[in-house]
N, C-alpha and C positions, 0 to 999 in steps of 0.2 A: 175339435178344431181341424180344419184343412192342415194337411202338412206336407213337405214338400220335402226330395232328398237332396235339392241344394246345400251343399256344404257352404255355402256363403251365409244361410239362416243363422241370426245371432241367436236366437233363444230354439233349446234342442230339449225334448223331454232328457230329464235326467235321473240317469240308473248308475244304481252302487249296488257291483259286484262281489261277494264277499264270502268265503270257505280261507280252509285250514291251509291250503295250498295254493297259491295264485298261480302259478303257472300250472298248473292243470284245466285252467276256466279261460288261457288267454286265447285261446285259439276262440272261443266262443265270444269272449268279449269285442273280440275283429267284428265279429259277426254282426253283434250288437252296434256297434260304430258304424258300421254300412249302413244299417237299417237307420241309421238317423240318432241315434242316441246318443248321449255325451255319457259316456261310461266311465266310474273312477271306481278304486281297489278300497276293501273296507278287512284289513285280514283279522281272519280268526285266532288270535295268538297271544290274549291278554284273560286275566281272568274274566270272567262271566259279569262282576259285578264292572270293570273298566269297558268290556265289550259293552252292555247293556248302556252304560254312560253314554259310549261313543254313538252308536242306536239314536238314542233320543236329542243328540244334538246334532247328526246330520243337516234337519231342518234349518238350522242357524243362519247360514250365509244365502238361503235363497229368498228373492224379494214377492212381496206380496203378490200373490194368484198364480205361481208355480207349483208345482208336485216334485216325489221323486217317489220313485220305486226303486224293490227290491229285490235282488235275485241272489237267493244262499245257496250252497250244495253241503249237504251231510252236518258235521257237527254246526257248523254254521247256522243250518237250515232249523234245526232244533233250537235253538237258542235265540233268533229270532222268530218263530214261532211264538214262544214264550213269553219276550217282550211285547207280540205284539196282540195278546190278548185283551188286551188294553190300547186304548186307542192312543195311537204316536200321530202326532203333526205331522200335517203335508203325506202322508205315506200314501199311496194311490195304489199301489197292485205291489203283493208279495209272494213272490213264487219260488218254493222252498223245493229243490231236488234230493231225495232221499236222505229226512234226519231221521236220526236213530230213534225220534220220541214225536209222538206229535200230542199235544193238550187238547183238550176237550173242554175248553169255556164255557159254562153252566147256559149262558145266551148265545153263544157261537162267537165269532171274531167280527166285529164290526165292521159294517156292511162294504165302507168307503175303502178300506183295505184291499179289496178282491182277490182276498187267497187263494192258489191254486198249491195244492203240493204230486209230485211223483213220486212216484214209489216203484220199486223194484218187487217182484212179485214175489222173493223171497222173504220180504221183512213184515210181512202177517201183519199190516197195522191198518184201521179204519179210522181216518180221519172225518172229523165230524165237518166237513166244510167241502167244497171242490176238489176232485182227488182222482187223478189216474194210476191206474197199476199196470206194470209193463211188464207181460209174459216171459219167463226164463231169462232173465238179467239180472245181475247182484247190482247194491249198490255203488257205482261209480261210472254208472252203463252209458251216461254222457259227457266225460270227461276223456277227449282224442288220447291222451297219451298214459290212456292206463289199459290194462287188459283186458278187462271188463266192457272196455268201449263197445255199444254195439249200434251199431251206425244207424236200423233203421226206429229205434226205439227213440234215438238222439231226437230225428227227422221228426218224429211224432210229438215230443215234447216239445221241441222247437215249435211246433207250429199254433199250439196248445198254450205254450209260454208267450205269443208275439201278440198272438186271440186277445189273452189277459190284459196286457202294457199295453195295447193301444185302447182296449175298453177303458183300464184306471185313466189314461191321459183323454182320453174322449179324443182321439185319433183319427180321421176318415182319410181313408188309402184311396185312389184311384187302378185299381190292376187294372182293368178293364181297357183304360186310355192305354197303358202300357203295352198291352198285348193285341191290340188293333192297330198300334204303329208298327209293329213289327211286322205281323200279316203283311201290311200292304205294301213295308220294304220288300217282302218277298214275294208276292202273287202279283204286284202294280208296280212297285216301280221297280222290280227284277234289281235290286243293287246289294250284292252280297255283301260289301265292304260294309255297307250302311246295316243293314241288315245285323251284322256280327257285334255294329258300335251300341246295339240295343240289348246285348248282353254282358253278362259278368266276362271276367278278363278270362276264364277257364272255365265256360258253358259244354252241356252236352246234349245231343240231341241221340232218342233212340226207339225207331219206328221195329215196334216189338214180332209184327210177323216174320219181317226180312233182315231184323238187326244191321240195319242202315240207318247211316247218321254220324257221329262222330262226338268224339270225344276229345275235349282240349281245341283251344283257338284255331290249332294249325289246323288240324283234318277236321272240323267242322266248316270253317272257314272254305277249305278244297270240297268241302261236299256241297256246300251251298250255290258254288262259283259253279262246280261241275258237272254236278248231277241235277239238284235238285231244282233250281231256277231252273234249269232250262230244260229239266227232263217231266215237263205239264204239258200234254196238249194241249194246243187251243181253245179246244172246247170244255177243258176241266172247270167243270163249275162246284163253289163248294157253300152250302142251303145251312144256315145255325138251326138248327130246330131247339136245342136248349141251351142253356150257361150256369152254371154254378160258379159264383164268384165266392171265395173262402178267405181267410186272412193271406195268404200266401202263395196261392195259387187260384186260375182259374182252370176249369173242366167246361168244356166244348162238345156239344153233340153234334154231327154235323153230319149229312147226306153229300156224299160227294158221288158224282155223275161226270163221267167222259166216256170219247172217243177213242178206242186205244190207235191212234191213229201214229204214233211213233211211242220210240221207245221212251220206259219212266222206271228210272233205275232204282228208284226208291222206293216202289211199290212192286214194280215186274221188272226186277234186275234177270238181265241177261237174256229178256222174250222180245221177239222181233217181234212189230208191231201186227196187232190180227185185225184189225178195223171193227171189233166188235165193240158195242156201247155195254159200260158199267155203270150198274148205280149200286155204292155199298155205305154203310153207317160205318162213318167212323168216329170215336174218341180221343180230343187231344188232351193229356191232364199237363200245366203248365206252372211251373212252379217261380216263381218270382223275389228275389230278393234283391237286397235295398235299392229299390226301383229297377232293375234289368233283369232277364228274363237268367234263370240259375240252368233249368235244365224241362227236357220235353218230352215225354213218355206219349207214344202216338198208336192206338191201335186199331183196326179195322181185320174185319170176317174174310182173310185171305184167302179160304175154300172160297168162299163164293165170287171172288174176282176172276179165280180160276175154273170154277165153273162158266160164268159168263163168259169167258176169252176162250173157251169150246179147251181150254190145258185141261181139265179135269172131266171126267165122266162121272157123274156121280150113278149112272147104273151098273157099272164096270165097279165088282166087291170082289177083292183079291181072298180066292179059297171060297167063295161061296156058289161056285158053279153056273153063274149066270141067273141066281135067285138074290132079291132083295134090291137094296141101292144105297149108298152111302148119305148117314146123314148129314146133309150139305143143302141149299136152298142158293138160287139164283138172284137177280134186282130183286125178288120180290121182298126175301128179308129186310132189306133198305126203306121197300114203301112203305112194308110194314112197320115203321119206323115213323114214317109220315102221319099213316093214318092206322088206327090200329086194326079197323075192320073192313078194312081194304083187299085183303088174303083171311082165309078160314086161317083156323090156329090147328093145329095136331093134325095136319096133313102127314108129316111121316111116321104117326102112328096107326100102323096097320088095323089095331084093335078099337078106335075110335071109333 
């Protein structure tokens, strides 16, 4: 189904959250709710046999041609596991975060379920179904307010859990429209204000050679106003050569060519303009949640911009006497980007 993050939609895929603790999953559940989902608490705190009851009668109150899915952490996550070896009503996608046990169903867990479980790499278990293992974390590695938090494992499950819930609900996202309205607030119609209303309320932006961009409304906001709309020349043009469009994010390969004909704070902070032309590849990876743009990791071959702006010599090798030349390549890396056999390959290997 199309879906859409209007909060005025009356029917919301609906997910029941459920662990030993609920306030350890609420900060996740927000998260859930952004993303479009009508999330309710299912707590783990009754015997097994009342849990398992409660389990199989979720289904009750929803009307003909709806789903819900599941999301458990730890003892929870085991125990619905368990029930759900057997096919439950309505259940569309169950995604169990580190339980202590996981079954092994003689035919696996029926198809319509779409299990995925996580695992912490300490807990030595193989799961016979869909299953990631998250290097060096214990179990509770995505729950914000325990020790064990480890944010970029969280990042990875997150994105791996959202994959699942929109396959069981048959989901289709649009990033794509998302991230082509934004571009053009910022390269076309130059409107930072606009520009920042296409993001979460606490966005960050971080161009990884110069560690420019900002973090938090304010100084993203001043960076957009100040540097960055208006620090493009003219002639900055920017070519898609690929897209990888993901659940959560999209990844942009992109040839970008100017004039360094003024200053560009975000790429050559602090270099007065040299009039020489660039062309360098750069990658934006764009991470997207519940419909607004979360944060921008942006990186492009900054030797070779400064080789082309005549700032770097690459024959100039600090301690090598005027022999050799530093590995570094000019526009050509960028065409070769274009076309692949446009430039020979192992030009700075002497031995070739």
């Amino acid at each position: 189904m199309k879906f859409s993050w209007d909060q005025n939609v009356m029917v919301r895929p609906k997910l029941v959250v459920t662990a030993e603790d609920l306030t350890s999953v609420e900060a996740t559940s927000q998260k859930w709710r952004e993303e479009g989902f009508e999330v309710s608490y299912l707590p783990f705190d009754r015997s097994r046999e009342e849990y398992a009851h409660a389990i199989e009668h979720l289904c009750d109150p929803l009307p003909l041609g709806e789903n819900y899915a599941i999301v458990a952490f730890g003892e929870a996550a085991t125990a619905v596991l368990d029930i759900a070896q057997k096919p439950v009503w309505k259940l569309c996608a169950l995604i169990a975060y580190y339980p202590t046990e996981v079954p092994a169903p003689p035919t696996g867990f029926p198809n319509h379920h779409n299990v995925l479980v996580h695992l912490a790499s300490s807990q030595h278990l193989v799961p016979k179904c869909r299953h990631y293992i998250y290097p060096e974390v214990q179990p509770g590695f995505a729950e914000e307010n325990l020790d064990k938090f480890d944010k970029v494992s969280t990042n990875l499950a997150w994105s791996r859990t959202l994959a699942a819930l929109r396959k069981g609900f048959e989901m289709e996202v649009d990033l794509e429209r998302i991230w082509e309205n934004h571009t053009e607030l910022e390269f076309v119609t130059k409107d930072a204000d606009a520009t920042m209303a296409t993001m979460i309320a606490e966005p960050y932006v971080n161009h990884i050679p110069t560690m420019t961009g900002g973090i938090g409304y304010k100084d993203l906001h001043r960076f957009y106003r100040d540097y960055f709309i208006p620090g493009n020349p003219p002639s900055m043009k920017m070519k898609l050569i690929s897209r990888t469009v993901g659940t959560d994010r999209v990844v942009d390969e992109l040839l970008v060519s100017f004039k360094h004909t003024q200053a560009i704070p975000w790429m050559l902070p602090g270099i007065e303009p040299t009039n020489k032309s660039v062309e360098v590849a750069l990658v934006a990876i764009v991470c997207i949640r519940g419909g607004k743009l979360y944060h921008e990791h942006i990186y492009w071959d900054q030797a070779s911009v400064l080789v082309q702006t005549g700032l770097l010599d690459p024959k100039v090798v600090p301690g090598q006497n005027g022999k050799g030349r530093l590995p570094v390549v000019d526009g050509a890396g960028a065409r070769k980007v274009l076309d692949e056999s446009s430039v020979r390959s192992n030009e700075l290997l002497s031995e070739w």
